[in-house]
C-alpha positions as CSV (number, residue, x, y, z in Angstrom):
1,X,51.0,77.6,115.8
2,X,49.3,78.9,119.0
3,X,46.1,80.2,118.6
4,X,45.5,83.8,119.7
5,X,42.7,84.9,121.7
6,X,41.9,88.1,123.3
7,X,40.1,89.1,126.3
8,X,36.4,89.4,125.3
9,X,35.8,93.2,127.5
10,X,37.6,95.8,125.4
11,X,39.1,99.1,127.1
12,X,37.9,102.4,124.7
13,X,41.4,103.7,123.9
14,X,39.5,106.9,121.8
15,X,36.5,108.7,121.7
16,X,33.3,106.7,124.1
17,X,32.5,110.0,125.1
18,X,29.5,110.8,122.6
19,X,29.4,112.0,119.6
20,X,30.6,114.9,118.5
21,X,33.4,117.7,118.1
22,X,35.2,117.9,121.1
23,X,39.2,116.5,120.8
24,X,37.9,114.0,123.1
25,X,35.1,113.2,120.9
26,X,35.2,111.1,117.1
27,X,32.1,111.0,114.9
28,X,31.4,108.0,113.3
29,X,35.2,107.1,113.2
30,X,36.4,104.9,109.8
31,X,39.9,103.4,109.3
32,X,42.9,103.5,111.7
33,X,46.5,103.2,111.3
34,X,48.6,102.3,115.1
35,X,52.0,103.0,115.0
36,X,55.0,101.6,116.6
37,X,54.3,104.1,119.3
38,X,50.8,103.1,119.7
39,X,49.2,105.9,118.6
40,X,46.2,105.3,117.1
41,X,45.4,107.8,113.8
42,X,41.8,107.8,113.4
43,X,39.5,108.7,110.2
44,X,37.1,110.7,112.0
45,X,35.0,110.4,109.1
46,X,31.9,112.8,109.9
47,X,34.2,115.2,111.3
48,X,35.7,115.6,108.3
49,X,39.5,115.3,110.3
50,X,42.5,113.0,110.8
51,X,43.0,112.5,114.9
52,X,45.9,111.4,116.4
53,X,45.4,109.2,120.2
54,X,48.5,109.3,121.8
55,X,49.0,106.1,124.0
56,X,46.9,106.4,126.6
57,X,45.8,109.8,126.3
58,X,42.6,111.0,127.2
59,X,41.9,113.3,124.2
60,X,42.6,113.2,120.6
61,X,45.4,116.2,118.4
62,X,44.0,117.5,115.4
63,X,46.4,115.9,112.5
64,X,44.2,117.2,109.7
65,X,40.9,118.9,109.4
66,X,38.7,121.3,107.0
67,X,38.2,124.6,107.8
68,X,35.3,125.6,106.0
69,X,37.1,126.6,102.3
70,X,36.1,123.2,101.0
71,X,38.2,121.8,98.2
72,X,41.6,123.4,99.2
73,X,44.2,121.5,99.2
74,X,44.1,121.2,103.4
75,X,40.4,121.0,103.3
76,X,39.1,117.1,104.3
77,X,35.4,115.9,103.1
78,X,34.3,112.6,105.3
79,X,38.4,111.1,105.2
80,X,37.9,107.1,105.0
81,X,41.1,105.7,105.7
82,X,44.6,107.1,107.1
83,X,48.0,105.2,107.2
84,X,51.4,106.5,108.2
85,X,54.5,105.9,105.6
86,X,56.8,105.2,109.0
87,X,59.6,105.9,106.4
88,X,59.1,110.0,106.6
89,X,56.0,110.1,109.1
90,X,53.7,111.4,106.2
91,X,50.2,110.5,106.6
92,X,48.4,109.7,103.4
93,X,44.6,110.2,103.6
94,X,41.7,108.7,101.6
95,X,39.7,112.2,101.4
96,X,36.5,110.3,99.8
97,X,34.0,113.1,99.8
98,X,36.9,115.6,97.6
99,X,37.7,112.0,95.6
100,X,41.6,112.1,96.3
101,X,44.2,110.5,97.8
102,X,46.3,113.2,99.5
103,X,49.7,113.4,101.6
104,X,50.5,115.8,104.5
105,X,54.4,116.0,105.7
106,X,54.7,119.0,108.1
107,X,51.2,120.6,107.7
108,X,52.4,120.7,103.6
109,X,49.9,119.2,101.6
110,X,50.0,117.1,98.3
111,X,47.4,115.7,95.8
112,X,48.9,112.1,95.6
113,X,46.2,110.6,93.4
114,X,42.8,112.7,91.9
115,X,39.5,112.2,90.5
116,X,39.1,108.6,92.5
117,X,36.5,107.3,94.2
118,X,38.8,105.9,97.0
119,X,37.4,104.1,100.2
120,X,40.3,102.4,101.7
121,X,44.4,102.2,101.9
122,X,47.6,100.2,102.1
123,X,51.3,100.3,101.7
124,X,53.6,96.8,101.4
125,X,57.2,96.4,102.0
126,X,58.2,97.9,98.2
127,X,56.2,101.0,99.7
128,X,53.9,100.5,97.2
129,X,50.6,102.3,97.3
130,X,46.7,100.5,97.1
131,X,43.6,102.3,96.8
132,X,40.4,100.5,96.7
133,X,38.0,102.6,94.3
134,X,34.3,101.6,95.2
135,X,32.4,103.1,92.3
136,X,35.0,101.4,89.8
137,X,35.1,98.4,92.1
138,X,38.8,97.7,91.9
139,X,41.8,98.1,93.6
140,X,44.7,100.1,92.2
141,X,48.5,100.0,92.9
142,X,50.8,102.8,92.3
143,X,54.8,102.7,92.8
144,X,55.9,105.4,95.4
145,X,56.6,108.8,93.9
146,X,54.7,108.2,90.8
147,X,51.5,109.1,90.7
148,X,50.8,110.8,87.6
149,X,49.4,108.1,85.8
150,X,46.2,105.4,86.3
151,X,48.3,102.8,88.1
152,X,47.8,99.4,87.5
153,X,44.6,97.5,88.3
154,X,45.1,94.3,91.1
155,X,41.9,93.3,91.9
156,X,38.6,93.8,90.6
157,X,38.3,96.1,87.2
158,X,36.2,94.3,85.4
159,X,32.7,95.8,86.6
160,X,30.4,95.5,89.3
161,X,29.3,91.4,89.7
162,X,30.1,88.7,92.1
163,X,31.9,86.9,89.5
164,X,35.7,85.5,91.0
165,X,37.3,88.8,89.1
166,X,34.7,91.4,90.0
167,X,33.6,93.2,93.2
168,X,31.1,94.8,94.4
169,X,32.0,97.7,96.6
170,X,35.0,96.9,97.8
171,X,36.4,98.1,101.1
172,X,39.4,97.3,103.3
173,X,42.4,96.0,101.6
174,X,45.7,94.2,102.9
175,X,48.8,93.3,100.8
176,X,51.0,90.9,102.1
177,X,54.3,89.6,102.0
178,X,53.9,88.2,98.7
179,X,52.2,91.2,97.2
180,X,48.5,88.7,97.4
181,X,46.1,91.5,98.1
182,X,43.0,90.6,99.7
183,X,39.8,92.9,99.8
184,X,36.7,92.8,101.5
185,X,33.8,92.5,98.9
186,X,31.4,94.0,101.0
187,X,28.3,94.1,99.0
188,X,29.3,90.6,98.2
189,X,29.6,89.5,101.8
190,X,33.0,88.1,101.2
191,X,36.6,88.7,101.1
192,X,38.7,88.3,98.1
193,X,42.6,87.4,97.7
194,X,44.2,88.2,94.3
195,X,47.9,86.9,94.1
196,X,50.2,89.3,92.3
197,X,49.3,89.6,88.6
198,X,46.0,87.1,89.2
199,X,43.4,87.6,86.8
200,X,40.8,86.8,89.3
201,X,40.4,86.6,93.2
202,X,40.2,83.6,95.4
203,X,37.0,83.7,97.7
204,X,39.3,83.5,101.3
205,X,35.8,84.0,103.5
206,X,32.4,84.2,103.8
207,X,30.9,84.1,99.8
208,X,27.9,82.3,101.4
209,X,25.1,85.0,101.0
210,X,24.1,87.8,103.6
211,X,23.3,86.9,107.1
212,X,24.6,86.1,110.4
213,X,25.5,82.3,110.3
214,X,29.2,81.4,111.4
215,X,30.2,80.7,107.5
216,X,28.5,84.4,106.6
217,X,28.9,88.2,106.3
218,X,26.9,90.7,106.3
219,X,28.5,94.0,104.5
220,X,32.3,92.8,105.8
221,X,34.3,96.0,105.9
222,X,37.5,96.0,108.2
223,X,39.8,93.2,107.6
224,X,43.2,92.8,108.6
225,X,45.8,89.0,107.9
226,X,48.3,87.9,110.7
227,X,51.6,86.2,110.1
228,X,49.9,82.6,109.8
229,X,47.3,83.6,107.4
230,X,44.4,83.9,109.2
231,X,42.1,86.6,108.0
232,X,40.2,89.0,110.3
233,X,37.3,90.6,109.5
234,X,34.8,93.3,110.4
235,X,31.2,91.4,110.4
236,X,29.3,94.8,110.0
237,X,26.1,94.3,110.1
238,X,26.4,91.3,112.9
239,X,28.7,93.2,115.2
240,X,31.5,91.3,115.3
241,X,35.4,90.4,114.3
242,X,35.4,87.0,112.7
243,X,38.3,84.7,112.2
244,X,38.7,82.5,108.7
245,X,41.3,80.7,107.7
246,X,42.0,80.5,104.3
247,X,41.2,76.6,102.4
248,X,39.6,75.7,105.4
249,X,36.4,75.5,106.9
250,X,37.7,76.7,110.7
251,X,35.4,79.9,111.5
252,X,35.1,81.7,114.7
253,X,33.8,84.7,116.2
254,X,36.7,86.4,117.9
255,X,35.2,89.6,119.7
256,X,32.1,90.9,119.6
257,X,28.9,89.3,118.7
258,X,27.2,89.5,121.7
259,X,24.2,91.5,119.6
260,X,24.4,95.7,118.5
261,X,25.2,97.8,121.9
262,X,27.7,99.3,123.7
263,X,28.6,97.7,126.4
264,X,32.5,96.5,126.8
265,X,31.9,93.5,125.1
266,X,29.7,94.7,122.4
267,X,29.7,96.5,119.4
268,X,27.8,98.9,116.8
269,X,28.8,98.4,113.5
270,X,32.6,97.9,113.6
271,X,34.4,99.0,110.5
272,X,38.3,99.4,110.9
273,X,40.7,96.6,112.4
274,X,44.5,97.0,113.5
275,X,47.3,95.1,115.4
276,X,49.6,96.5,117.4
277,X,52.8,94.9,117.8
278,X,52.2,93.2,120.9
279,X,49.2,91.5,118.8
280,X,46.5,93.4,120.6
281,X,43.4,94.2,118.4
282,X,41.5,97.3,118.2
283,X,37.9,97.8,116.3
284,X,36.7,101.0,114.8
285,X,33.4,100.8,116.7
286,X,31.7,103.1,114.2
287,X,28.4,103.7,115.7
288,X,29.8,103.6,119.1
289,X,31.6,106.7,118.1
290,X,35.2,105.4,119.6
291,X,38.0,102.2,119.4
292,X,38.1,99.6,121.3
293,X,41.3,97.6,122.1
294,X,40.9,93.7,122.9
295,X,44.1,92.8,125.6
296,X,45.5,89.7,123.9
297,X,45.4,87.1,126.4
298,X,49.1,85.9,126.6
């Protein structure tokens, strides 16, 4: 299969103008959800709000935001993670700082999933629902429409370690096709893939210490898998999107990594990672306060 590449000067497709409040503004945004659209729904984290980017608007609409009466149920505390069920245009919500998982449908709210310490978010084709608990260090699935019970544990659950079925704050997650659901292990510095019903992970990258060699992480977060299996990951603390593929040794830097700034080719700590269907790829540039889409050089 061809190899993708991508144009190595990203266009900001939201925020890049500061931080702060302002609809054209994100603060220290998290995970992002693109749909078929393009419109990019962003986990304004520090602004305590969902934003919704329409394609290639200038400014952001308010999706979801607190108002001050914290703990209602339409009240957001530092949101993590955001995706869209493209089934009834809900948008589910990792609403870490209240430790739930909630659903807004038409400005109606619902408490999906309480009393979790959720960080991150996915959906597969059964509509199935995976939250990735960082204090538990597992990752839970739920069947859709019932959540009044604990779910079933898929990855991790066994305590904090860096053994092959623990994790150690675990972050992004993506389930594929099979229902394998890989998880970045970010105070591990690796990513994990646990097949359905696995009673341990595979190490699919990194799992070579901390640092900022090709074959190493440091404090992964984003992560995303194409339709050949190769896994994409957010190098946080080297400022860059790596590329492994899984049982081999290939490794490359695919954007970023030209050192922490914010120049068009740079980065500050990127955290969320997303496809659009044209195969374009756009970073969470946390620290950089906006997203960045790499052009996929066709």
């Amino acid at each position: 299969p061809k190899v993708n590449k991508w144009k190595q000067n990203a266009i900001t497709v939201a925020g890049g103008n500061g931080t702060g409040q302002k609809i054209n503004q994100l603060n220290c945004p998290a995970g992002i959800f693109i749909d078929q659209k393009k419109n990019i729904f962003i986990a304004d984290l520090d602004n305590h709000r969902i934003v919704e980017w329409k394609y290639n608007a200038k400014e952001g609409q308010i999706i979801a935001a607190r108002d001050g009466k914290r703990n209602r149920m339409n009240e957001l505390s530092y949101p993590t993670d955001v995706i869209v069920d493209q089934q009834n245009h809900s948008i589910i919500i990792a609403d870490k700082g209240n430790r739930r998982v909630i659903r807004w449908l038409n400005q109606n709210q619902q408490i999906l999933i309480d009393n979790i310490d959720c960080s991150r978010l996915a959906m597969d084709k059964h509509e199935c629902l995976y939250v990735s608990d960082y204090k538990k260090n597992e990752v839970r699935r739920w069947k859709m429409g019932e959540y009044d019970n604990e779910g079933v544990v898929v990855a991790g659950g066994n305590g904090k370690g860096d053994q092959l079925n623990q994790l150690n704050s675990p972050r992004f997650i993506f389930v594929d096709e099979d229902q394998s659901v890989y998880v970045t292990d970010r105070d591990n510095h690796r990513v994990m893939k646990w097949r359905k019903d696995a009673r341990e992970g595979i190490v699919v990258a990194g799992g070579n210490g901390k640092g900022g060699h090709q074959d190493q992480f440091s404090e992964p977060t984003g992560m995303i898998v194409d339709h050949f299996g190769k896994i994409y990951v957010a190098d946080q603390g080297n400022h860059r999107v790596m590329r492994w593929c899984e049982g081999k040794k290939e490794v490359e830097v695919v954007v970023g990594g030209n050192g922490e700034g914010n120049q068009s080719n740079q980065l500050n700590r990127p955290t969320g990672l997303c496809f659009d269907d044209e195969g374009n790829l756009y970073v969470t540039d946390h620290f950089n306060h906006r997203i960045q889409k790499f052009e996929i050089i066709l």
